[in-house]
N, C-alpha and C positions, 0 to 999 in steps of 0.2 A: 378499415381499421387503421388506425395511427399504429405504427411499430414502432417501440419505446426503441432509442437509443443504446448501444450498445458500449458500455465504458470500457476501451480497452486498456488501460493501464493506468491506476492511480500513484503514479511514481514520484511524481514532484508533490504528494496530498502529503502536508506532513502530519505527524499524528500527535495532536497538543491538547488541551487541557478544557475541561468544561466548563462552563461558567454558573451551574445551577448546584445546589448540594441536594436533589430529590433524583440524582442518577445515581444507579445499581452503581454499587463496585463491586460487588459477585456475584454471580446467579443466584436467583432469589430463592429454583430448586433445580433437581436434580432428575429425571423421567429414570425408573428403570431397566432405558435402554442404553441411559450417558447422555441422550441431549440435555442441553442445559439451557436454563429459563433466565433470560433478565429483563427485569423492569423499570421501565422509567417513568414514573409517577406526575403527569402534570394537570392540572386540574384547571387550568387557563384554556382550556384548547376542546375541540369538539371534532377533534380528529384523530386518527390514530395510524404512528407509524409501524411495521410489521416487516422485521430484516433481519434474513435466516442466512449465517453464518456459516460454510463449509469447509474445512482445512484441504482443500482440496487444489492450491494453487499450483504453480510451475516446480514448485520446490519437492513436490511428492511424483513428478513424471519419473519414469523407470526410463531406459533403455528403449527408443523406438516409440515412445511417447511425446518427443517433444509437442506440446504446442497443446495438445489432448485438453488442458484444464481450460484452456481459452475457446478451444472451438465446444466442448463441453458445456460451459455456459452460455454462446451461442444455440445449441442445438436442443436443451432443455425447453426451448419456448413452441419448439414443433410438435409435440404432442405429448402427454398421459393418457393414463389408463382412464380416467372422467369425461379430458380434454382434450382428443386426439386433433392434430390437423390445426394447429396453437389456438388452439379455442381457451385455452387460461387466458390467455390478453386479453380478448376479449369478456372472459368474465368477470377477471378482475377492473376493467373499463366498465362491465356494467353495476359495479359496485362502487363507481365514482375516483377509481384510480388506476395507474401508469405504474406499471412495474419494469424495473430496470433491474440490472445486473452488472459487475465489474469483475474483473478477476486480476488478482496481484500475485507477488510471489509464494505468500503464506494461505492464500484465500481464495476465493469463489464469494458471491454474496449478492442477493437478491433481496430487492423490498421495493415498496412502494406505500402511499402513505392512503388512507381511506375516510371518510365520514365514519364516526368512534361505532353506531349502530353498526357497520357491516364487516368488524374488525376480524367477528368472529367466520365468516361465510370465505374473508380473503384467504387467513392462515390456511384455511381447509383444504383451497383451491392452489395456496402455492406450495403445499404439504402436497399435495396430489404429483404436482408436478416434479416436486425435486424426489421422491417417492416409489412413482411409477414411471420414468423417462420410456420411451417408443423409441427413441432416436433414429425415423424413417428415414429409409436411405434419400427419399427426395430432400428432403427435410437438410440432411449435412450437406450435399451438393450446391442447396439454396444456400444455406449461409456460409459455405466454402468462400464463395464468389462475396457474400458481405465481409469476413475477416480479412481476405486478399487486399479490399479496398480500404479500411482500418490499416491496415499494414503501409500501404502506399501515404493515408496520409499521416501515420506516425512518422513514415520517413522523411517527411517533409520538415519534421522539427528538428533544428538544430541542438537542440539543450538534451532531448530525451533521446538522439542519435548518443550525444556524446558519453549520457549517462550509460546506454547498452555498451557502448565500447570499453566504457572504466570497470562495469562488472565480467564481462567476458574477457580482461586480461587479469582483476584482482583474482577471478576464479573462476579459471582456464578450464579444470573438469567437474563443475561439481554447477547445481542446478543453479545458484545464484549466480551465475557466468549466464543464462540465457535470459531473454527478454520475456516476461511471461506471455505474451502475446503469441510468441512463437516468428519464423521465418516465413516469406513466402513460400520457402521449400517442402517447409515440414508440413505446413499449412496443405500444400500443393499434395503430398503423398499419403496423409492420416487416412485410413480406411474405418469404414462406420464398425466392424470389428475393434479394432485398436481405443476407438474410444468407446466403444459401449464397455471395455475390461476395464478403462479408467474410472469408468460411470460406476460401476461394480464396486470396487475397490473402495472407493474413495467417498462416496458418497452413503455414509452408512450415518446410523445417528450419535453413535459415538465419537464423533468430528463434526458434528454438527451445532450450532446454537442458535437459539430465537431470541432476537433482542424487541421486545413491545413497546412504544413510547405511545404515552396518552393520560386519559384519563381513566387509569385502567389500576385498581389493586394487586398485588403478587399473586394473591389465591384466584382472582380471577384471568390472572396470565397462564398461573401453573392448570389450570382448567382448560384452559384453551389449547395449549399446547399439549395437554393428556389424551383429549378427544384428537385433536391434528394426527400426533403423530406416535401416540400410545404403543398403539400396535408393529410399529414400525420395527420388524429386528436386525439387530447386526448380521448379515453375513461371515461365515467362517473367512472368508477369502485371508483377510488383511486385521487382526483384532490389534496384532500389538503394534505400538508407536513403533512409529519409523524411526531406525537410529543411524543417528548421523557421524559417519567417522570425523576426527577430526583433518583430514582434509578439505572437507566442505563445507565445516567451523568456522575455517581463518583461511579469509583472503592471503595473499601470495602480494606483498609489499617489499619485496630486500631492497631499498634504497631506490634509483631514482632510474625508474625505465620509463624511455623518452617512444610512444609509439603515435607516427605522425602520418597522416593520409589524407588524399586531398579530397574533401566530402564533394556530395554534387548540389550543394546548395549554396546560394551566393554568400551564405552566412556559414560562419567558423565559433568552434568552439576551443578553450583552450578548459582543460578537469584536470584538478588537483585534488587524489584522493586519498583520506586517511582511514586505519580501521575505526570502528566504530562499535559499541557494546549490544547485547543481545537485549530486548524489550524487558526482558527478565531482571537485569541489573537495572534493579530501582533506579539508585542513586545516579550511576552512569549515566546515564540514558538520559534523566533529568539533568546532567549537567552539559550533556552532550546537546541537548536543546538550547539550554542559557548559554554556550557557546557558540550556535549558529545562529541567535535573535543578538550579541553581541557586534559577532560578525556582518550583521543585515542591517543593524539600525545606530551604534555607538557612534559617535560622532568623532572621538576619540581616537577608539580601539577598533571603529571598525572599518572593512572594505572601502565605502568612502570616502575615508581621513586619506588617501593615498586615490590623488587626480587621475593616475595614469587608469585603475581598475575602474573607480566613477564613470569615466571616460567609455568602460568597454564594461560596465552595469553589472558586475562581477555580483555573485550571487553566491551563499553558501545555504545548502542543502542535506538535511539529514532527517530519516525515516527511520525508525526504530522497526528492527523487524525481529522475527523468531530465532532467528540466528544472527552470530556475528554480521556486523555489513560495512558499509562505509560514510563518512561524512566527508562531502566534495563540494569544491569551493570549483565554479565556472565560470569562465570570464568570455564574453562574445570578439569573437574576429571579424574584422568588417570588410568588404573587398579591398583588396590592396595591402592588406595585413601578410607579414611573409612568416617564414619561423623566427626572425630577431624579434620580434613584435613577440612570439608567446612563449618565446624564451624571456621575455623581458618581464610580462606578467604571471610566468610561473613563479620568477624571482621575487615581485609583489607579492602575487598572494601569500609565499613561505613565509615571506616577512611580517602579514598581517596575522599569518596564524601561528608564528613564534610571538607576537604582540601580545598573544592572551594567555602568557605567563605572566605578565602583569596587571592585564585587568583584572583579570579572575583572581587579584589580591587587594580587588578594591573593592569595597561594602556596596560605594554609590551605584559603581557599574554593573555589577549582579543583579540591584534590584532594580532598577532600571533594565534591565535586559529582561528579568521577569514579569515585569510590568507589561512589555511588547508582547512579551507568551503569551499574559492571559487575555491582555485585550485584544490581539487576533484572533482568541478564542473565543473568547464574548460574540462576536462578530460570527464565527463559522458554526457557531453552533445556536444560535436562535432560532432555529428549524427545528421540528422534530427528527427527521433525516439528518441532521446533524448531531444531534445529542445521540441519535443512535448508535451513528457510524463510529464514534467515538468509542463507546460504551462497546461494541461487538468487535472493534479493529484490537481494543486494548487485549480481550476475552481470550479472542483465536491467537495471538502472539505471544501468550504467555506476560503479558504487561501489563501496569498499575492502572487500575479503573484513574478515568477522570479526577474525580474529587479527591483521592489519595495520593494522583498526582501533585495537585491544584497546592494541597496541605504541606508535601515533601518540599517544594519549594521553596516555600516559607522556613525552613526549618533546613534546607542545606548546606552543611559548612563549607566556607570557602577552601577548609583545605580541599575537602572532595575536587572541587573544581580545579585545582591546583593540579591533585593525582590523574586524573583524566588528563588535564594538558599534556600532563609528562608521560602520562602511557597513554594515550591513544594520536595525542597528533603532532611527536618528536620527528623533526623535520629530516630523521635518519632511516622513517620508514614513509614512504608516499608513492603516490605510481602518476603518471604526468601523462595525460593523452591527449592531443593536439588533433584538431579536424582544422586542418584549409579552408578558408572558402575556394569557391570554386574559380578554375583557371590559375590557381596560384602554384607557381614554380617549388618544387621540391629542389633543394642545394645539396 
């Protein structure tokens, strides 16, 4: 048996716009247990994708849970109550598909895509699974030893080292400070207890949603999903939302903390990071995008109008999530780069991102920055696994389906974009963290 891949963090995946108007922008119903149904209607395809949605990411671990939602959706593949001994792969393999799974800091989320006849036999079988979890103790030891190795080569990236170091100093105690992926440490200590309370918890149908893409009607989704997972009840454990103090709302930005270490990669990063709006703020969020496709592509206004960042492929990055978060502009160190060098291009980048108090007061350059939004999204979502991810990323985070994205755009006044620049990326709140490449002298 092929064993599907295991995504461990889609951090750099930003979350942008769809390019078809026959996606859900809300659940099409409502089960009542709280799952929620959406569908996406295409009638070009003879396939059918099926991706079930858990609020179950890094951001809901308690105390002595670190890591739990990542090994959690690793260890979901080792048996149910149908399919003990991960006999789901295999039966979702014998229904003509690969079931994968990711875990981020809002989410959990599985799916895989099938021939549209066997759409209804997959739900069944991955309802079974996230349903009935076994979680045998052989079962977490085997994939202990696969997340340690995921770990080792997430540490190999330099951009997504640097992005864990910008969240674990904007917020120092609170879940958005850890990597959802988890430590070797934590990874190394979780007991098949610890996560089977997370599995409890967390994995109930009220945090739960099914997104369908295909050639498939709503009544025939909401049917599918009745018979799946109908019966399925919430446990008393955990019913009401987790509420989040405001400490772990808002990153920890006062002005200009300089945290520098010397990574053990021959490659360096220099993050420059600002706050950022919750998925929830429409508007924000959408403007917070048009300022990072500004930043990536203006010729102008953006990153590579300024040789020195060109030079070191400086990149700005932002991911709408459930909560506050951040928008971080990254510029690569190359060996022999020292700290004058990312002191040089933090000074750059400040200066690119006070630039777009000015663009964001230009007509041309807006729409042209939105024009790069949709047509990278043209692109990422031609898939049905893509129009999904979109459609179920928006769902779980509390943010604007695709298409009412797509429409907002059109329709956003430039002052909006003006108010974001001045409250979200004023060059009087940012946090600056510096990785060496390796061998490089610390002064």
């Amino acid at each position: 048996m092929t064993h599907p891949s295991r995504v461990l963090f889609a951090g750099l995946v930003a979350v942008l716009l769809a390019p078809s108007t026959c996606l859900a922008q809300r659940p099409v119903g409502t089960l009542a247990n709280g799952l929620q149904v959406y569908c996406i209607r295409r009638q070009d395809t003879s396939l059918c994708t099926i991706d079930l949605w858990v609020r179950a990411g890094s951001l809901y671990e308690r105390a002595g849970e670190y890591g739990c939602a990542h090994f959690l959706e690793h260890t979901l593949f080792d048996g149910s109550g149908k399919y003990p001994d991960g006999k789901a792969d295999m039966a979702v393999e014998t229904l003509g598909g690969i079931m994968d799974a990711a875990t981020g800091p809002d989410y959990a989320h599985f799916y895989t895509t099938v021939p549209a006849q066997n759409r209804s036999a997959a739900i069944t079988v991955m309802a079974n699974m996230l349903r009935q979890a076994l979680l045998p103790k052989v079962g977490v030891e085997r994939e202990r030893k696969v997340i340690l190795d995921e770990l080792a080569l997430r540490a190999g990236n330099a951009s997504e080292r640097a992005i864990d170091a910008v969240y674990a100093a904007a917020f120092p105690a609170a879940p958005y400070g850890r990597s959802p992926g988890g430590t070797p440490r934590a990874i190394t200590a979780l007991t098949q207890t610890e996560i089977a309370a997370f599995y409890r918890r967390r994995y109930q149908p009220d945090k739960t949603a099914l997104v369908v893409a295909g050639d498939i009607t709503p009544g025939e989704a909401l049917s599918m999903a009745n018979s799946a997972f109908g019966t399925w009840r919430n446990r008393v454990t955990d019913l009401k939302p987790t509420a989040f103090p405001q400490s772990v709302t808002s990153p920890t930005l006062d002005g200009f903390t300089n945290l520098v270490s010397v990574s053990q990669l021959a490659a360096g990063r220099v993050a420059v990071a600002f706050r950022a709006p919750r998925a929830s703020h429409a508007q924000r969020s959408a403007a917070m995008q048009l300022m990072r496709e500004i930043l990536n592509h203006d010729s102008q206004f953006g990153l590579a109008a300024n040789p020195q960042l060109a030079s070191h492929h400086a990149l700005a990055v932002y991911v709408p999530r459930l909560l506050p978060s951040l928008f971080i502009v990254l510029a690569n160190l190359k060996p022999g780069d020292t700290t004058s060098t990312a002191e040089a291009l933090t000074a750059d980048i400040q200066q690119s991102v006070a630039n777009l108090a000015v663009a964001c007061t230009v007509p041309s350059v807006a729409a042209y920055a939105a024009e790069e939004l949709l047509s990278g999204t043209d692109f990422d979502t031609e898939t049905l696994e893509g129009e999904a991810y979109e459609v179920g990323y928006a769902g779980i985070t509390n943010g604007e389906g695709p298409q009412t994205l797509r429409e907002r755009l059109h329709q956003l006044p430039l002052t909006v974009l003006q108010q974001v620049v001045r409250g979200y990326l004023g060059v009087e709140q940012y946090l600056v963290v510096v990785q060496l490449p390796c061998g490089t002298a610390l002064k």
